[in-house]
C-alpha positions in Angstrom: -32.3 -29.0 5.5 -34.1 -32.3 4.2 -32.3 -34.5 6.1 -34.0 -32.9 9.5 -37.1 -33.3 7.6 -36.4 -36.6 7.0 -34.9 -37.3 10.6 -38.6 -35.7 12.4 -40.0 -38.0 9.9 -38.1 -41.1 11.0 -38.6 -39.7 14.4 -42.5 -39.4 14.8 -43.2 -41.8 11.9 -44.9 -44.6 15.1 -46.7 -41.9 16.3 -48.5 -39.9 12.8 -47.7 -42.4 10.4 -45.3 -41.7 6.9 -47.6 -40.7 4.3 -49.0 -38.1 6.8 -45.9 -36.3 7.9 -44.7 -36.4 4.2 -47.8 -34.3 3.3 -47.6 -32.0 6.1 -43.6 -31.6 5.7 -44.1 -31.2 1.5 -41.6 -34.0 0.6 -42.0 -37.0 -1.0 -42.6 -40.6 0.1 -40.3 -42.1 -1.7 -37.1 -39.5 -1.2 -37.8 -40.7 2.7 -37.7 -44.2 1.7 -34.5 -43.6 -0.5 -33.1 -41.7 2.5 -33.5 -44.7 5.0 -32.1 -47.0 2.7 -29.3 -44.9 2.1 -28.3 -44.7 5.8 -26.1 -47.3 6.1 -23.8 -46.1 3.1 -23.8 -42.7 4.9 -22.5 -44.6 8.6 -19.5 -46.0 6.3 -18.7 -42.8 4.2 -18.7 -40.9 7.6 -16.6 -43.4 9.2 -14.0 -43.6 6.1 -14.1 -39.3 6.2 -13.0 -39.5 9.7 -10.4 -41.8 9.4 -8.7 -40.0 6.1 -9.4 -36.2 8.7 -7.2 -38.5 11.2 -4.7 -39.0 8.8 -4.7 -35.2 7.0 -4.3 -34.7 10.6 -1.0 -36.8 10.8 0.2 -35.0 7.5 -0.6 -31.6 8.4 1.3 -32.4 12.3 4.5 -33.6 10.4 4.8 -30.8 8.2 4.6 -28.0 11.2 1.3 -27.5 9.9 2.6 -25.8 7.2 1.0 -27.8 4.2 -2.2 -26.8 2.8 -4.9 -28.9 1.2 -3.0 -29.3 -2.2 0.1 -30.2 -0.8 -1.5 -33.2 2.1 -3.6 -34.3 -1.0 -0.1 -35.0 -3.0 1.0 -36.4 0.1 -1.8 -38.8 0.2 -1.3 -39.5 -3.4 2.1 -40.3 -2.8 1.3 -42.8 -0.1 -1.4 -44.7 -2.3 -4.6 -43.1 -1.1 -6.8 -42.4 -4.2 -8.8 -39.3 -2.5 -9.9 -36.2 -4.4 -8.5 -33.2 -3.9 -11.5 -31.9 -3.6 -12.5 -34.4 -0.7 -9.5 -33.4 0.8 -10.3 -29.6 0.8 -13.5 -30.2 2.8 -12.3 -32.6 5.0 -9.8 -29.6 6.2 -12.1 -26.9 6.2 -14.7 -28.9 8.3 -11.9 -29.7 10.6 -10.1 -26.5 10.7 -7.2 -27.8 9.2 -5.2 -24.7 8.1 -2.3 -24.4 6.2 0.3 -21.8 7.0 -0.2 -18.2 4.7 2.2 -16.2 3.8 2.5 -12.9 4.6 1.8 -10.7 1.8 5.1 -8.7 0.3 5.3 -5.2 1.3 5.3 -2.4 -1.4 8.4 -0.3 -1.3 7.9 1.7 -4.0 4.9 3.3 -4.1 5.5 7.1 -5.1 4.3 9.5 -2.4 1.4 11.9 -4.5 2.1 14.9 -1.6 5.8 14.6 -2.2 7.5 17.2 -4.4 9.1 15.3 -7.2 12.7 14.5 -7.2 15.6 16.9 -9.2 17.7 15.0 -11.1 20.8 15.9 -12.8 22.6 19.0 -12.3 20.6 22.4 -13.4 18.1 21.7 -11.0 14.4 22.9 -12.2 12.2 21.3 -14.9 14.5 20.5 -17.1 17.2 19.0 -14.7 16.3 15.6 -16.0 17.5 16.7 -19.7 20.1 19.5 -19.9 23.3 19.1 -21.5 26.4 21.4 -20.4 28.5 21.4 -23.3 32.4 22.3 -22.2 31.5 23.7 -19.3 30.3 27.1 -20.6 27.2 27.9 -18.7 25.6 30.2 -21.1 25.9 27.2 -24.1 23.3 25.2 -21.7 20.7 23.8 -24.1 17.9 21.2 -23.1 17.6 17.6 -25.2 14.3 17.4 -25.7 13.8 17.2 -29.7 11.4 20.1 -30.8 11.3 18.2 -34.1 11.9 14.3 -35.8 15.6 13.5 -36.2 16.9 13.5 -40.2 18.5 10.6 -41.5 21.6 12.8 -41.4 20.9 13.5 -37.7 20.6 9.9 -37.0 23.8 8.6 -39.1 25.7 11.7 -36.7 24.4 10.1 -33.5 25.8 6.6 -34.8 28.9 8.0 -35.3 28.9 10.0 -32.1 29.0 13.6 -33.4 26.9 15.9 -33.6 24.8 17.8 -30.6 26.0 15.8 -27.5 29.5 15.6 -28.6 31.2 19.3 -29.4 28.0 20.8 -30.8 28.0 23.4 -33.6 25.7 26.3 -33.8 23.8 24.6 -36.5 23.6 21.6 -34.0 22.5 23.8 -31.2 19.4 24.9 -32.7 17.6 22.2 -33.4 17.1 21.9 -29.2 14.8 24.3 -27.1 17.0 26.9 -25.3 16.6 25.7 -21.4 15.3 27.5 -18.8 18.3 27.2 -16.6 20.6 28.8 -18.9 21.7 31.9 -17.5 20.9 34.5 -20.9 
């Protein structure tokens, strides 16, 4: 926004005179001053962006215009340029330089919420998940869920691989909750 101000200055500067367009535009003097002196850096750093946009150019062209900013400035790097990268961003953007996006991964396993929930194992129902057949016998179908904390006992048992998954006493049998698929 200043530097219209301070091109309408330069502009009609003749014509009204400095100090009096200054006052009537709210800026200072001296930024005008600093501004005109400062010109003919501007002239060279606009002629140096333009040549390193012809050469992102170049980059971006031999890549299949696949590279994006980070990967043209390591290019540059690479071919002894000291640019920043973030001099490199703008210079892209102002040119609409684009690299090529991805597209973004599709999600294939997002649950369904109106979809009934799926039966697993073999009784079918709530417990289908968890039931234990033990030798066949459908009567003797108790569900796995622990109603309390395993022993030490209980534990040693399930190391050794007895107790109620493997040939299951009575005893064994009642420390699970009677399943709701059992036919009794």
């Amino acid at each position: 926004m200043t530097s219209r101000r301070w091109d309408f200055v330069s502009e009609y500067a003749g014509e009204f005179g400095v100090q009096r367009l200054c006052r009537v535009l709210q800026v200072s003097r001296s930024g005008y001053y600093r501004w005109l002196a400062g010109a003919e850096a501007r002239d060279i750093r606009q002629a140096a962006d333009q040549a390193l946009a012809a050469e992102i150019r170049e980059i971006h062209a031999a890549s299949g215009e696949t590279y994006g900013f980070l990967r043209v400035y390591a290019d540059l790097q690479g071919s002894g340029h000291h640019v920043n990268r973030k001099r490199v961003a703008r210079l892209m953007r102002e040119h609409g330089i684009v690299g090529r996006h991805l597209p973004r991964r599709k999600r294939t396993t997002v649950p369904d919420s109106v979809a009934p929930p799926a039966v697993l194992g073999t009784g079918g129902g709530e417990h289908a998940d968890c039931c234990v057949r033990n030798g066949g016998d459908p009567v003797a179908n108790y569900c796995t869920r622990r109603t309390r904390p395993r022993t030490p006992a209980e534990r040693l048992n399930r190391a050794r691989g007895t107790g109620a998954s493997a040939g299951a006493s009575m005893s064994d049998r009642r420390r699970f909750k009677r399943c709701r698929t059992s036919t009794r």
